[in-house]
NUVEXKOL-845824 format. One record per atom (N, C-alpha, C): z, x, y; atom name. Coordinates in steps of 0.2 Angstrom, whole numbers. Last residue first. Layout:
<kedos>
      zz      xx      yy   atom
       Z       X       Y     CA
...
</kedos>
This chain:
<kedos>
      zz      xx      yy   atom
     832    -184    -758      N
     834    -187    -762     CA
     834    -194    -761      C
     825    -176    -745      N
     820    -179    -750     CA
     823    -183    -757      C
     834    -174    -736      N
     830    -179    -735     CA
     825    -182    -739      C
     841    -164    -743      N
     844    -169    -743     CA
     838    -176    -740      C
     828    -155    -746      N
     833    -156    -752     CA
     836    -162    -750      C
     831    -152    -730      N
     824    -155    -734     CA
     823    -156    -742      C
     839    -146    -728      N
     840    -153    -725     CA
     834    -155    -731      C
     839    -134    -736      N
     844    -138    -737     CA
     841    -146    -733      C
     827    -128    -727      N
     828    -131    -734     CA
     832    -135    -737      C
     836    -128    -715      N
     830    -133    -715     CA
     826    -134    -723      C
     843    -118    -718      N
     846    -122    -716     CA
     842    -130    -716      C
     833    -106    -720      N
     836    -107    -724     CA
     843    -115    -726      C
     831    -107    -706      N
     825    -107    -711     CA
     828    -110    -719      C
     842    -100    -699      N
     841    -107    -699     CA
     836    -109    -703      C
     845     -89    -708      N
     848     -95    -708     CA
     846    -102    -709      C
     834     -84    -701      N
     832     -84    -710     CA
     838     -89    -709      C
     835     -81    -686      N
     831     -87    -690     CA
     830     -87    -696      C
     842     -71    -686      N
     848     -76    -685     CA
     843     -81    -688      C
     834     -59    -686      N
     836     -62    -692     CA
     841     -67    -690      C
     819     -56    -680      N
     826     -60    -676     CA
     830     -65    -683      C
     813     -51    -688      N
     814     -47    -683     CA
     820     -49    -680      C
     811     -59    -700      N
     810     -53    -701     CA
     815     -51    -696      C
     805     -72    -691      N
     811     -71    -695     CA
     815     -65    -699      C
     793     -66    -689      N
     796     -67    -683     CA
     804     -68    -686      C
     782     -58    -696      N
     786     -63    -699     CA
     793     -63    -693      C
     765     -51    -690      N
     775     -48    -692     CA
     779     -57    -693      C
     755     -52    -684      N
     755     -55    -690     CA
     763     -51    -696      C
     754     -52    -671      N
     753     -45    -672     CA
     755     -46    -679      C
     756     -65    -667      N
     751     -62    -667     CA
     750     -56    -670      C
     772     -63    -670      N
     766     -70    -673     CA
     761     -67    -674      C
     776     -56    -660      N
     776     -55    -666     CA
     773     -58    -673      C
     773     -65    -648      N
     770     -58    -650     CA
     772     -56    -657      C
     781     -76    -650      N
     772     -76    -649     CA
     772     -69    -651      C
     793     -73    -650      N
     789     -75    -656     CA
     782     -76    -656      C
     791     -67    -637      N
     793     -64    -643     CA
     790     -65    -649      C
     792     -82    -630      N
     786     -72    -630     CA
     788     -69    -635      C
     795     -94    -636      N
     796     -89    -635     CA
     794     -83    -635      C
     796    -112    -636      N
     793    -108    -635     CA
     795    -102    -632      C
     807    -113    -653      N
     806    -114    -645     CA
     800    -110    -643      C
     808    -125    -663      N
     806    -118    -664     CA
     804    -118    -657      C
     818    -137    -672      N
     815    -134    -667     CA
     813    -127    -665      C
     821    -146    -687      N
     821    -139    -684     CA
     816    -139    -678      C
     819    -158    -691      N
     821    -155    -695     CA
     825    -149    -689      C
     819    -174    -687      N
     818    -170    -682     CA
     823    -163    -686      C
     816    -190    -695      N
     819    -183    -695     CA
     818    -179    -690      C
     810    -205    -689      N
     809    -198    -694     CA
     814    -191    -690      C
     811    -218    -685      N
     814    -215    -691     CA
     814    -209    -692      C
     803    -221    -677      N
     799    -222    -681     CA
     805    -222    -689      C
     810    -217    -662      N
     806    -226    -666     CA
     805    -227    -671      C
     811    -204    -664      N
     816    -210    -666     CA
     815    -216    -667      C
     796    -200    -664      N
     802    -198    -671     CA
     807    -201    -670      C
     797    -205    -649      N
     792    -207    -656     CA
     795    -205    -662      C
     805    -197    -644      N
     805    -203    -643     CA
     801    -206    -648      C
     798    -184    -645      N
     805    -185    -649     CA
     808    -192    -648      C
     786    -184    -642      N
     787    -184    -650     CA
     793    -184    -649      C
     789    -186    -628      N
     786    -190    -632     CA
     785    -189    -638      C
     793    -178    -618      N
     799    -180    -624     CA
     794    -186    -627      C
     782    -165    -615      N
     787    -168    -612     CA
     792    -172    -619      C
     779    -147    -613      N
     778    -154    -611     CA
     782    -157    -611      C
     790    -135    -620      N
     787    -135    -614     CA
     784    -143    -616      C
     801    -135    -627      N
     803    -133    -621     CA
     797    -135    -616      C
     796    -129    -644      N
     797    -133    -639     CA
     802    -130    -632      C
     788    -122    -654      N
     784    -123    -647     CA
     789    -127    -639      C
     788    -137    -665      N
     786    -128    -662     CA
     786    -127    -656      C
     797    -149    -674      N
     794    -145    -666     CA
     793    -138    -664      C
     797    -155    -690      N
     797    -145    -685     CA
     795    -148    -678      C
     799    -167    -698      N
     797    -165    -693     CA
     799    -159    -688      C
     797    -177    -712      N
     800    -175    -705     CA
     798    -170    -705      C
     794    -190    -725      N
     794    -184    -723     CA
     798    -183    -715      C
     790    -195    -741      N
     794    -194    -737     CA
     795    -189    -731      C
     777    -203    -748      N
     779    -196    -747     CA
     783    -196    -740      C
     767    -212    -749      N
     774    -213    -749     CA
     777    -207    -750      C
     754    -212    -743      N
     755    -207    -748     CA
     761    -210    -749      C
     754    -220    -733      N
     753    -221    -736     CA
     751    -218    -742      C
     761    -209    -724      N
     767    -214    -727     CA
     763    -218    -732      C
     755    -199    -724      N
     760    -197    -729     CA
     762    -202    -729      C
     746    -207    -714      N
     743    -203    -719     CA
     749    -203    -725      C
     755    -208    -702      N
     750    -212    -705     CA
     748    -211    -713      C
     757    -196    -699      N
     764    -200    -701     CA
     759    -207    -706      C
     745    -192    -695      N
     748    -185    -699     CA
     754    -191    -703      C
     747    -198    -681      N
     741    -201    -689     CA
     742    -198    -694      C
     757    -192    -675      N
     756    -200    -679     CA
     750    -202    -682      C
     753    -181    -674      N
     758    -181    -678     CA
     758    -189    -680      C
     742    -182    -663      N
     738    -180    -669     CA
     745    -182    -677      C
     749    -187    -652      N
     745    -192    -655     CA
     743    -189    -661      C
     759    -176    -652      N
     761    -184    -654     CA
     755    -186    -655      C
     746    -167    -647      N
     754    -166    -652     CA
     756    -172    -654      C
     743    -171    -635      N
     738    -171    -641     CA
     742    -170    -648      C
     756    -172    -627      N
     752    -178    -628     CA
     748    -178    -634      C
     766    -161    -635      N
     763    -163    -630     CA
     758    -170    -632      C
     777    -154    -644      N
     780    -160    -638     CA
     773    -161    -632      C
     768    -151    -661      N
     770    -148    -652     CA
     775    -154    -648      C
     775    -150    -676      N
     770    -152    -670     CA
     771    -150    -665      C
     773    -152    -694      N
     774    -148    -688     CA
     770    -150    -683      C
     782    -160    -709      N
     775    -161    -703     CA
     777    -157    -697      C
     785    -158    -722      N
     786    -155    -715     CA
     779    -156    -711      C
     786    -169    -735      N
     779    -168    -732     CA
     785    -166    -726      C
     789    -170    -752      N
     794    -170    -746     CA
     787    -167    -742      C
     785    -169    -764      N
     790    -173    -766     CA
     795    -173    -758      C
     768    -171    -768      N
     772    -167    -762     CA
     781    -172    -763      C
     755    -177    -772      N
     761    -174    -776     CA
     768    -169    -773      C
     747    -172    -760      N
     747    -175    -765     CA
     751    -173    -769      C
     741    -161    -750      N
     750    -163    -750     CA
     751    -169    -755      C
     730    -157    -754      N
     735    -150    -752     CA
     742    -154    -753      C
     723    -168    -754      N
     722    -166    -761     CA
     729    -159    -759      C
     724    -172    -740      N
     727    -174    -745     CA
     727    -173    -751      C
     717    -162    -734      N
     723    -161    -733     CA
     726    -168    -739      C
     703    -164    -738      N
     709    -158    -742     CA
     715    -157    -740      C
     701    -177    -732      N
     701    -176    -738     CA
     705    -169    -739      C
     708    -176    -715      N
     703    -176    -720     CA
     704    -176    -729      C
     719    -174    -705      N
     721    -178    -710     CA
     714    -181    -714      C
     721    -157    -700      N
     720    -163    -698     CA
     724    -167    -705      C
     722    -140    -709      N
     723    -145    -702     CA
     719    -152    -703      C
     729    -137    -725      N
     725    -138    -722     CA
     728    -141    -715      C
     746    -132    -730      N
     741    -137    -729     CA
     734    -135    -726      C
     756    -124    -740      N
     752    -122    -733     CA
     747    -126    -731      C
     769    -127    -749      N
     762    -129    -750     CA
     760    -127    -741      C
     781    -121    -760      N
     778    -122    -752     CA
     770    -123    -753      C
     790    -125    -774      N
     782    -124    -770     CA
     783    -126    -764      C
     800    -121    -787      N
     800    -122    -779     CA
     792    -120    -777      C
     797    -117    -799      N
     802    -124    -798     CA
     801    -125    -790      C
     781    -113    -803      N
     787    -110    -802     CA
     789    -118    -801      C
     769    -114    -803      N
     771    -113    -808     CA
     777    -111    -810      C
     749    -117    -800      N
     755    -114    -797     CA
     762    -113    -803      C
     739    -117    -801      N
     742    -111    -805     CA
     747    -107    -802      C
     734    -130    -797      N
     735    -129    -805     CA
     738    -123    -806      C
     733    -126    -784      N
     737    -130    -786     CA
     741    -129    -793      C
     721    -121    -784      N
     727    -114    -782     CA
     731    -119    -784      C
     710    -133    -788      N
     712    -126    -794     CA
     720    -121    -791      C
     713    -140    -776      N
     715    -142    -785     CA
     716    -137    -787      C
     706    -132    -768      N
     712    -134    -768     CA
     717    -137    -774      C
     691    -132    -774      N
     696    -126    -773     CA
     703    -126    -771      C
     690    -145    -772      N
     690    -144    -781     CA
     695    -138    -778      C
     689    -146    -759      N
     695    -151    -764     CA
     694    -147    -770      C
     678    -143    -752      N
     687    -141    -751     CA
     693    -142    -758      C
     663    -143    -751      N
     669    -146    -752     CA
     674    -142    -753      C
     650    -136    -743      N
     655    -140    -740     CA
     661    -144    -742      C
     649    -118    -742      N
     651    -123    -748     CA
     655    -130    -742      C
     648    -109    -733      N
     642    -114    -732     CA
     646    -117    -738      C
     657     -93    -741      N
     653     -97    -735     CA
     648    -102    -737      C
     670     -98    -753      N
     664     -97    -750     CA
     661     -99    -745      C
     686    -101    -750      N
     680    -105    -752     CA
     675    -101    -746      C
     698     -96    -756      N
     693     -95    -750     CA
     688     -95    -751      C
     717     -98    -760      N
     709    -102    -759     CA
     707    -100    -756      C
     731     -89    -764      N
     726     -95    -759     CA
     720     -95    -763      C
     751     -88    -768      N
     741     -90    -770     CA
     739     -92    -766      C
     763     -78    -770      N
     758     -79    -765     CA
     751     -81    -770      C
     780     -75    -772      N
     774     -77    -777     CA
     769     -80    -770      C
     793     -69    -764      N
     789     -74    -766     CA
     782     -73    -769      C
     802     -58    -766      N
     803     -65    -771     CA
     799     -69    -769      C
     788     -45    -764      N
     798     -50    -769     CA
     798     -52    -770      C
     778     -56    -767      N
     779     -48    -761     CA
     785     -52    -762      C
     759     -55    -776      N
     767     -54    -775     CA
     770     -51    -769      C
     745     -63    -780      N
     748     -59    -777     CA
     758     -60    -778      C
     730     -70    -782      N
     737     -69    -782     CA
     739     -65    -780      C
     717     -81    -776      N
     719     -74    -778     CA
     726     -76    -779      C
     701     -88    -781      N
     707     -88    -781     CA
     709     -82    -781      C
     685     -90    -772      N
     690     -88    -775     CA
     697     -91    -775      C
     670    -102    -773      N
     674    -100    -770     CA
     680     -96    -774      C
     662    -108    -782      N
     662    -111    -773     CA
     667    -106    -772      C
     652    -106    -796      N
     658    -104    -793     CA
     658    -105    -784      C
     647    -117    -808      N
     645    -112    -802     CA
     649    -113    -797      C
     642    -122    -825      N
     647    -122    -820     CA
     644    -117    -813      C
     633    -135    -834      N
     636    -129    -833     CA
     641    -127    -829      C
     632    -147    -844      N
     635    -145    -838     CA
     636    -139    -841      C
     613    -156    -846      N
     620    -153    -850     CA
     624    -150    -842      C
     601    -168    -850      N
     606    -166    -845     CA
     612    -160    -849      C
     593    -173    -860      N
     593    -169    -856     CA
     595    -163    -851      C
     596    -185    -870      N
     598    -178    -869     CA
     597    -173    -866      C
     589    -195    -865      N
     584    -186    -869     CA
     589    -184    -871      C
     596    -200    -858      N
     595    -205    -864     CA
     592    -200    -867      C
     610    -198    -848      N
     602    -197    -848     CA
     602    -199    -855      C
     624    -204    -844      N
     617    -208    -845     CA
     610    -207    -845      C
     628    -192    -846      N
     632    -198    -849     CA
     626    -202    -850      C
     623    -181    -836      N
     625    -181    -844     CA
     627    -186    -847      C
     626    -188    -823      N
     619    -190    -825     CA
     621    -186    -834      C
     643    -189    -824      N
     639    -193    -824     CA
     631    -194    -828      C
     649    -177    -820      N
     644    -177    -826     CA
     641    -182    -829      C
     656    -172    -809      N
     656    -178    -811     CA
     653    -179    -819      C
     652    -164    -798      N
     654    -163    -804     CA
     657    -167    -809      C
     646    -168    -786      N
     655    -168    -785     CA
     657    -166    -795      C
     634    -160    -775      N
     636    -161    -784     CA
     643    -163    -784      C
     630    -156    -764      N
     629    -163    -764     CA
     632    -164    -771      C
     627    -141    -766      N
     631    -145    -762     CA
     634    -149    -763      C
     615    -142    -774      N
     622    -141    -779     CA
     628    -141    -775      C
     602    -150    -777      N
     607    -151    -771     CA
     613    -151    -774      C
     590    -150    -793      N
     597    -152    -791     CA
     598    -149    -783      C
     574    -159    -795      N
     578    -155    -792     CA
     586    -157    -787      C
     563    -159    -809      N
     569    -163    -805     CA
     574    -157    -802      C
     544    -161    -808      N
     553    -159    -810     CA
     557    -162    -807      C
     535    -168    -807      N
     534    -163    -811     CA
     540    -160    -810      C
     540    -181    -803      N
     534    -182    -806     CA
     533    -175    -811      C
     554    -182    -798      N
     550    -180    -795     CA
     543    -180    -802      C
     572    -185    -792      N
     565    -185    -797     CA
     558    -186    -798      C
     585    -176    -788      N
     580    -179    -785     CA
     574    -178    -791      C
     603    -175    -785      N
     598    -175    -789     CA
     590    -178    -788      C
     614    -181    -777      N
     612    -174    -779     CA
     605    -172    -784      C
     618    -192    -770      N
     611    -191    -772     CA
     610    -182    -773      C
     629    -198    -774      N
     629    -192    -766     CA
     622    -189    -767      C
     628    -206    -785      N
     631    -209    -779     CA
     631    -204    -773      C
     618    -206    -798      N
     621    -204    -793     CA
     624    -204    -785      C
     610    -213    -802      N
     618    -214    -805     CA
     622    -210    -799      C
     599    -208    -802      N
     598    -218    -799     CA
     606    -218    -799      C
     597    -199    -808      N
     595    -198    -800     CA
     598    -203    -798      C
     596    -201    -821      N
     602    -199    -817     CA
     602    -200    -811      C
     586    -210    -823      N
     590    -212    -822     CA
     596    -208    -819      C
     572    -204    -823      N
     574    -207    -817     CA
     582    -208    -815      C
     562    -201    -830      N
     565    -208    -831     CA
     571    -208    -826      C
     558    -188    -835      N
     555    -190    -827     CA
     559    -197    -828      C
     559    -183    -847      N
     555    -188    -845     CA
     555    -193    -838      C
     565    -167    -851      N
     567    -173    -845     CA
     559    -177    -846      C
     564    -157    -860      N
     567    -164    -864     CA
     564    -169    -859      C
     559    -147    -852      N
     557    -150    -857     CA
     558    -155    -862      C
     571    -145    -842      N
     565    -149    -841     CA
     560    -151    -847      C
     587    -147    -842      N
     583    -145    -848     CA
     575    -148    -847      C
     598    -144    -829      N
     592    -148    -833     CA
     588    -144    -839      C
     615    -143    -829      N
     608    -140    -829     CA
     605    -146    -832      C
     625    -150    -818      N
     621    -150    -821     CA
     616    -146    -821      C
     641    -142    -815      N
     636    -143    -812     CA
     631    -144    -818      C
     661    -140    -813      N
     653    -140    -816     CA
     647    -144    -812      C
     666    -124    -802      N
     666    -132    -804     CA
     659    -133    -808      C
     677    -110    -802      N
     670    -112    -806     CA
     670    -122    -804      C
     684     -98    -795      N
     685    -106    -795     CA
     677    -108    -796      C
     686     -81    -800      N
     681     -85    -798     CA
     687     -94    -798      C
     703     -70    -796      N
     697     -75    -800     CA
     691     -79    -797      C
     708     -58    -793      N
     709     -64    -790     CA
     701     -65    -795      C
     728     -49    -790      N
     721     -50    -794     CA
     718     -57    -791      C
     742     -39    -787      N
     736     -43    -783     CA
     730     -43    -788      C
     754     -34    -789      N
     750     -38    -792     CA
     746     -42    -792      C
     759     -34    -770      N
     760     -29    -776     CA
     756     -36    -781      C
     760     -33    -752      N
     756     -36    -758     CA
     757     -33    -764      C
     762     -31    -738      N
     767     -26    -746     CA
     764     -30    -753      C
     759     -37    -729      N
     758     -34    -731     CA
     759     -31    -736      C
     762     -55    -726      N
     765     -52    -732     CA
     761     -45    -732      C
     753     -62    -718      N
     760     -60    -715     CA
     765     -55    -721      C
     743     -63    -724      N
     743     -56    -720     CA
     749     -56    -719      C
     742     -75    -732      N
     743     -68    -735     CA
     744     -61    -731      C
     741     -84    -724      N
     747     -83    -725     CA
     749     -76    -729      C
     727     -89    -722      N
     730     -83    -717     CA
     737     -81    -720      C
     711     -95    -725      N
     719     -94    -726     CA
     721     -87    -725      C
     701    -106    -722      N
     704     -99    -717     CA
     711     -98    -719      C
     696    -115    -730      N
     692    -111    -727     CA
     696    -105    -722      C
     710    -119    -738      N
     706    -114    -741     CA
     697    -110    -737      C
     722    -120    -735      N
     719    -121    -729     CA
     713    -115    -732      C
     733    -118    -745      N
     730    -123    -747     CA
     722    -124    -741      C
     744    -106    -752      N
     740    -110    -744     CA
     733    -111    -746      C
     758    -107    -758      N
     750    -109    -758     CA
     748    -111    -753      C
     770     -98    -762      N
     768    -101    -758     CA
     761    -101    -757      C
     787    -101    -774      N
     778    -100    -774     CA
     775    -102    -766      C
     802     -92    -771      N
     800     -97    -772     CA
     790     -97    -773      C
     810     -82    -768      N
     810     -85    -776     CA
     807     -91    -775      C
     815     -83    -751      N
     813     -79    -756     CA
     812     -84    -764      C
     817     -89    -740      N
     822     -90    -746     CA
     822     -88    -752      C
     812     -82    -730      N
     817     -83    -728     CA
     822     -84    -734      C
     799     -82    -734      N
     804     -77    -733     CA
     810     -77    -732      C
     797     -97    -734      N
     797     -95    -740     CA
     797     -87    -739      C
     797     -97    -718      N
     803    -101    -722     CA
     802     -98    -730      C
     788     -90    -714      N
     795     -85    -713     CA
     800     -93    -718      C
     778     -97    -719      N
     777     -90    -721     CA
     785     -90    -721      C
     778    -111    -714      N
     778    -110    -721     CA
     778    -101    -722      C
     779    -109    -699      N
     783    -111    -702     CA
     784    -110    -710      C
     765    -102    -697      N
     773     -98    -693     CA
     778    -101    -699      C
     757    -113    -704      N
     756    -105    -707     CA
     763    -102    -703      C
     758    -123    -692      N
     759    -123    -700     CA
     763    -118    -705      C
     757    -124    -679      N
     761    -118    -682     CA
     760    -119    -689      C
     748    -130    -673      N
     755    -130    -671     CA
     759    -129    -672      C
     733    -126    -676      N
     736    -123    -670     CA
     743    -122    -669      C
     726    -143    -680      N
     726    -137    -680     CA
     729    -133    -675      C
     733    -160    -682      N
     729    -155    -679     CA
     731    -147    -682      C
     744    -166    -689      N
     738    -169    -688     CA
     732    -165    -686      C
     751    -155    -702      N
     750    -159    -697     CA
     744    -161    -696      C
     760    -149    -715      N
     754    -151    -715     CA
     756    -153    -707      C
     765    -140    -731      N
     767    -141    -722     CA
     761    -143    -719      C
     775    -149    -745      N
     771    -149    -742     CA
     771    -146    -733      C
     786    -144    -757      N
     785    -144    -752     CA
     779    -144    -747      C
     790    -150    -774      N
     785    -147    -770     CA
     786    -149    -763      C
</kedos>
């Protein structure tokens, strides 16, 4: 499994993880950036498109058993549950689905149910296999719906689409990543957001390197940095209007200027060899 992740938002994740798993076809690609997943536009030709609920559990209350005793509320670490003289009221935001208060209600009054945060969908376009995440509006966690596109994935080769920053979902997105592409800019926000992004995956111990998007313009501070540090310098992607336009206009820039499925195809191989 290949993870694409970085510090910040903006530096290409999604350019890099589409036209590379176009580029080599036969591979799975999850885009894990389950509030704003976009990988799927760059594939219009979608064929066996279905998509499911992502269900996590939730306690139901059984008020007629509950004696008000207090105890779930007191187990609860995110305080999802509030105890009240004439009911008990669940905060189904606030629930990590744990089933805790079912373990230690003494009535038996707790039981788990479920309620859905958000979709999964699928889909197809040749040879690659496409799943994402899009988690309902106002749902504040990430993670369970990024565990779930995870579980169904199922192929030998996984491109992982990360979330931005170095939050909780990006390490549930690159968790069990047998090699982490870290993409970035050559500018001062670029290097500082790609060193804490190095931060993150090394104590993950997940091996990794490095795409420069975008390069030509700032200055040599991430390439001075990836040599103090050790890290790889996989592939540079220049800045060029072209690719901007075709970017935007959600066309696979590898597509148009085929001399880039090579090099795409050449940045897998590296990335094979940097992960043995």
């Amino acid at each position: 499994m290949i993870s694409v992740a970085s510090g910040k938002g903006g530096t290409g994740k999604t350019l890099v993880a589409t036209n590379l798993a176009a580029s080599i076809g036969s591979v799975e690609l999850l885009d894990c950036d389950v509030e704003e997943p976009n990988s799927y536009l760059f594939f219009p030709d979608l064929e066996e498109r279905e998509s499911s609920d992502c269900n996590v559990p939730i306690p139901v209350i059984d008020e007629d058993r509950c004696t008000r005793c207090g105890r779930c509320s007191e187990f609860c670490a995110y305080h999802a549950l509030a105890v009240f003289p004439k009911e008990v009221l669940l905060f189904p935001e606030l629930c990590h689905g744990c089933g805790g208060c079912d373990l230690v209600c003494p009535e038996g009054a707790v039981s788990m149910g479920t309620r859905a945060i958000g979709k999964i969908h699928r889909a197809r376009s040749g040879g690659v296999r496409l799943l994402w995440g899009e988690l309902f509006i106002g749902e504040p966690m990430a993670t369970p719906l990024i565990r779930a596109v995870k579980a169904e994935a199922r192929g030998d080769l996984l491109l992982v689409d990360s979330p931005p920053g170095t939050a909780c979902p990006v390490i549930e997105a690159v968790r069990g990543s047998d090699f982490c592409l870290l993409v970035t800019e050559p500018t001062p926000f670029g290097l500082y957001d790609l060193s804490i992004a190095v931060q993150v995956v090394r104590r993950m111990e997940i091996p990794c390197g490095v795409v420069v998007n975008r390069s030509g313009i700032g200055d040599r501070g991430v390439y001075d940095y990836c040599e103090r540090e050790g890290i790889p310098i996989l592939l540079e992607i220049p800045m060029k209007r072209e690719i901007a336009e075709l970017t935007s206009r959600g066309a696979l820039f590898s597509k148009v200027m085929v001399e880039w499925q090579e090099k795409f195809v050449h940045l897998l191989e590296r990335i094979e060899e940097a992960a043995k």
